[in-house]
N, C-alpha and C positions, 0 to 999 in steps of 0.2 A: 607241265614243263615250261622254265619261264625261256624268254628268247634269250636269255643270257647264257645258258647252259649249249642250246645251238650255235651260239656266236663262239663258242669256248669250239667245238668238235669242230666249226669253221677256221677258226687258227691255230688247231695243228693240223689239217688239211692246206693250208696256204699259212704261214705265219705273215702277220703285216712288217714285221722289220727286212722278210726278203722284198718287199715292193721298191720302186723305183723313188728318187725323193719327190720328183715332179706330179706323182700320181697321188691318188684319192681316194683311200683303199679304208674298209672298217664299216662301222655302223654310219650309214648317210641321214638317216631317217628317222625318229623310233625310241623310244624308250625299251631298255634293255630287262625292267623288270617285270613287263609286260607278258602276261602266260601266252604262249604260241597256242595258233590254231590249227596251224599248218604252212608250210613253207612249199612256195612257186619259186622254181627257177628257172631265168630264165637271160638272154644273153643282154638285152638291155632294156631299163624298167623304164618302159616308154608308158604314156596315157591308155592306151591299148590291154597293156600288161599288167595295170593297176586296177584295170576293169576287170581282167581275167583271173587275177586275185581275188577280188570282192565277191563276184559268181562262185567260184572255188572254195571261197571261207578259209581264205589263208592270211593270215596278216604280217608274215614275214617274207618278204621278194628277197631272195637272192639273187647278185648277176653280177654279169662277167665285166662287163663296164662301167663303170659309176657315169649316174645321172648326174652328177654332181661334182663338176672336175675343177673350177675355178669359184670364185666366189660370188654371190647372189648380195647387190643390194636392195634390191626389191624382189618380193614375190606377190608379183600381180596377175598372171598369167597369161602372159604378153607372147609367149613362147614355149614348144612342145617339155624345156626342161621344168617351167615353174607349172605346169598344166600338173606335172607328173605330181612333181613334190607337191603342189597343194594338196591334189585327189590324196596322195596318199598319205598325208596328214589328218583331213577331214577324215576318213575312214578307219585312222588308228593305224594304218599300215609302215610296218618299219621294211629299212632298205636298205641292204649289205652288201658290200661290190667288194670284189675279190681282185679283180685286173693284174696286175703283174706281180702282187704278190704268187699267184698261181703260174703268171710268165715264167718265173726266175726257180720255179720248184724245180728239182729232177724229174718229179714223174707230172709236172704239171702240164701248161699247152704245148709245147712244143715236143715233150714226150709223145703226147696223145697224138699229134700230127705225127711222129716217126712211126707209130706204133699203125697209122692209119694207110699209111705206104709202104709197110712194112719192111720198116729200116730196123737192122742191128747195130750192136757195137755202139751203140749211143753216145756222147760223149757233149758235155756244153760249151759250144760256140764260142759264148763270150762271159768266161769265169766274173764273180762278182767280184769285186775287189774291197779294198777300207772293210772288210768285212770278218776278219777271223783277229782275235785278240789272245795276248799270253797270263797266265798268271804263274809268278813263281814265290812260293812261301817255304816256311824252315818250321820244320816238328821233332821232336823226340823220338827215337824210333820204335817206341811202342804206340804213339798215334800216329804212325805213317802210314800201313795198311786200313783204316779206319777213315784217316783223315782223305787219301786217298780213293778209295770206295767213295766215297759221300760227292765226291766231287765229279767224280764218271755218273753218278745217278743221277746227280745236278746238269749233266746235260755234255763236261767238256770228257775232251779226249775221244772226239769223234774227226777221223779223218779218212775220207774219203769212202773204199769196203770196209772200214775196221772201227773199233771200237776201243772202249777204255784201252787208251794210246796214252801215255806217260813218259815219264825219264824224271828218277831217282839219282842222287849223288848225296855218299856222305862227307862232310868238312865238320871244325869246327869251331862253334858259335859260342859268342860273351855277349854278357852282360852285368848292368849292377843296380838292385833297384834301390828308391828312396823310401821315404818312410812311409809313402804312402802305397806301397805294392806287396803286392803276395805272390813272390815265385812258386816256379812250378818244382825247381832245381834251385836247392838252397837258401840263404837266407836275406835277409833286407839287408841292404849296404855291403853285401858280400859279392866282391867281382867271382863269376863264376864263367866258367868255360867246358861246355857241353856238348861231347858228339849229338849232332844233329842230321836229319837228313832233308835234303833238298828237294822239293817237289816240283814238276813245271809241267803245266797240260796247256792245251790251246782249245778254244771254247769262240762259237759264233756270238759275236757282240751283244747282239739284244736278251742274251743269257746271261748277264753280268751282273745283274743283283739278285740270281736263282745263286750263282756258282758264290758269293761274297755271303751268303746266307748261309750255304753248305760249309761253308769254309769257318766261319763265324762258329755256329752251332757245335760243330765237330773237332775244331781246336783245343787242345789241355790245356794251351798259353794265356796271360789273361792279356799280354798286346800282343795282336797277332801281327806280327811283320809278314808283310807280302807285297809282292810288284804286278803290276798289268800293262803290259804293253799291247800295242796296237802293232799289227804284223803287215808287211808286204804282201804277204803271199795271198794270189789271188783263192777263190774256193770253189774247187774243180766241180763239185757238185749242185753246183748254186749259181745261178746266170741265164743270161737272154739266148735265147736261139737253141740247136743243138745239130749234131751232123749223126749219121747213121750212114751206114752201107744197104745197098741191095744184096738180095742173097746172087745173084747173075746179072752183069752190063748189058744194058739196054741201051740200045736206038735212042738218039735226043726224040726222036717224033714218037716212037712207040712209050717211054716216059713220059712224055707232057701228055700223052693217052691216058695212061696208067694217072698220074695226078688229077687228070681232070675226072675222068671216070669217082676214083676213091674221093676228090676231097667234094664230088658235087658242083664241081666249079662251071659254070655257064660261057666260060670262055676264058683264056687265057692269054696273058702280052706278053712275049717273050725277046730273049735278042737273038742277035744272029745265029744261028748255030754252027758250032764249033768244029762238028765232022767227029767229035769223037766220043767214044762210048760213054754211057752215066753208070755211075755205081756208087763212089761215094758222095752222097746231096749233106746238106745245109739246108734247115728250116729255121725261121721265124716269123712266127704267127703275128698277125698285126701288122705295122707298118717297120718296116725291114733297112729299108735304104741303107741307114749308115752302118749296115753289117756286110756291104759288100766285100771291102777291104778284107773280112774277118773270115769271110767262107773263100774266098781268093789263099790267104793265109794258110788257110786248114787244107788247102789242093783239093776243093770240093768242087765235082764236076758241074755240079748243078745247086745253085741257090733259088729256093722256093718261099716267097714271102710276100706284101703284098705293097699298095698303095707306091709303086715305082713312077717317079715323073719322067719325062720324055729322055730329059740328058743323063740320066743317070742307066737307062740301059746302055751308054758308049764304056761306064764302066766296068763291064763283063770283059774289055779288051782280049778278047776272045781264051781268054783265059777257062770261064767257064759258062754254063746256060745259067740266064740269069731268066726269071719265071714269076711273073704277078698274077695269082688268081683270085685277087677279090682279098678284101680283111676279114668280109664275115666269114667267107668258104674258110681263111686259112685257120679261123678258131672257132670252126663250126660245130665240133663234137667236145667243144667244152665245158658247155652248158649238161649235156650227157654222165661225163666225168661225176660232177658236183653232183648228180643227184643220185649216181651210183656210190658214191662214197659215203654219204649223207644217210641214205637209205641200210648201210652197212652197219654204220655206226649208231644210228638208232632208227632200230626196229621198230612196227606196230607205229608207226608216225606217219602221218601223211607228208611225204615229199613228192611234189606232182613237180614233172616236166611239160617247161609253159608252151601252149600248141599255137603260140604267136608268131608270126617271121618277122623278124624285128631290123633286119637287110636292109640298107634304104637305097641299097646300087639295082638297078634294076635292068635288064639286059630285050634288047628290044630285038 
């Protein structure tokens, strides 16, 4: 199996168009034609972790943070990132980081974190935006059903629970061609005027030459008129953070128990406490801060996330418990996720999860 076939099962488990634009997501490392030996994952592909691979006979690291997040003019090995990539150059080992394309999944970190406190009713935080687009094209209506179909397989008319989602209207349509065309309806140079009917689906952006190729192929017309517009509308399924309910209100103190306990966390900062019961929380795995606003918004009694600076606990304005337990605790069972998914999707492979702690907060 070459590593490029992994790389393929690793984006539709995280697609890279949900990641952030700031992040660093895809192959880091590595030639893609390269046959796998086996795959380490593991949360960050430190010097450690590239050793751990070499022992293990794996030449593909996957992880959760790219080693590699800004750009490198020299790799001399001056520092723990070029230590990494050189070792795992010299070794042949490739490096694949996942980060917030997995962030921004519905069942990705922040799922696993609700699912880890056992939150219901899930719902995402902070919808993606610039991210859902329109197309509306005109067919015959004996290639509306066909042309139709091809376009639901190609990926649109996905909204929200539901599926092949569409909206049909017939009007109608002219034209007149020249001498160098071959209607579908009638003849060269003959204006012609044909019930037609209207198609319009909405499709996640980075599907837009899967859906223009479905569209293409499955057309009768030989020019295909059609529009694409870019939509407002945020996509409820796709975004940072996520809030859930408890199944019964908790004590602020017997909650930050219950967190610390479940996420492993070696201690917690928290802010004032409010006096009033927790039920519906807000998570965001990673560094949180500017989702305060967002879990205040959502009337979420308690926001769980991490890396909080000093002045930014005033803004829980007692509104609700605000709660930093570490970056690694809050996407600690990420690395878990990935090799459970990995492992599902191909069988009889070796996907090891890496026995590294790669943490570098350490609690005294």
């Amino acid at each position: 199996m070459k590593i490029k076939a992994i790389l393929d099962v690793l984006e539709e488990m995280a697609p890279l168009a949900y990641a952030e634009d700031f992040d660093n997501v895809g192959l880091l490392v590595g030639d893609t034609n390269t046959t796998a030996t086996g795959v380490l994952v593991c949360h960050d592909a430190l010097e450690n972790v590239i050793d751990e691979a070499i022992r293990r006979e794996c030449n593909l690291i996957v992880c959760f943070h790219p080693i590699l997040f800004s750009g490198l003019k020299k790799i001399t090995g001056k520092n723990y990132v070029e230590r990494s990539v050189l070792k795992a150059i010299k070794n042949d080992i490739a490096i694949y980081a996942v980060h917030t394309a997995l962030d921004n999944h519905q069942q990705g970190v922040n799922k696993i974190f609700c699912d880890a406190l056992g939150l219901t009713n899930t719902r995402v935080l902070i919808p993606k935006a610039n991210f859902i687009q329109k197309l509306v094209t005109y067919t015959i209506p004996e290639n509306a059903t066909t042309l139709r179909n091809a376009l639901f397989e190609a990926g649109a008319g996905k909204i929200g629970n539901y599926e092949d989602c569409g909206f049909t209207s017939q009007g109608m349509g002219s034209y007149m061609g020249n001498e160098n065309s071959n209607p579908e309806i009638g003849e060269r140079f003959e204006f012609v005027e044909a019930t037609e009917i209207k198609i319009e689906v909405t499709f996640e952006k980075h599907l837009q030459s899967k859906i223009l190729k479905a569209l293409f192929q499955n057309h009768v017309y030989e020019e295909v008129a059609y529009e694409i517009y870019a939509l407002q509308n945020a996509h409820q399924n796709i975004g940072l953070g996520m809030t859930g309910k408890l199944e019964n209100p908790m004590d602020e103190s017997e909650f930050l128990q219950l967190v610390k306990d479940k996420m492993q966390a070696d201690g917690i900062r928290h802010s004032a406490f409010t006096g009033k019961k927790i039920q519906k929380v807000a998570v965001l795995g990673g560094s949180g801060s500017f989702a305060i606003g967002n879990a205040i918004s959502a009337q979420a009694d308690a926001f769980i996330t991490a890396d909080l600076k000093y002045h930014q606990f005033y803004e829980a304005e007692n509104k609700l418990l605000l709660a930093d337990i570490g970056h690694f605790e809050s996407e600690r069972y990420t690395k878990n996720y990935i090799v459970d998914y990995l492992t599902k999707k191909i069988p009889n492979f070796a996907i090891i999860l890496s026995e590294e702690n790669t943490n570098p907060v350490k609690y005294f």
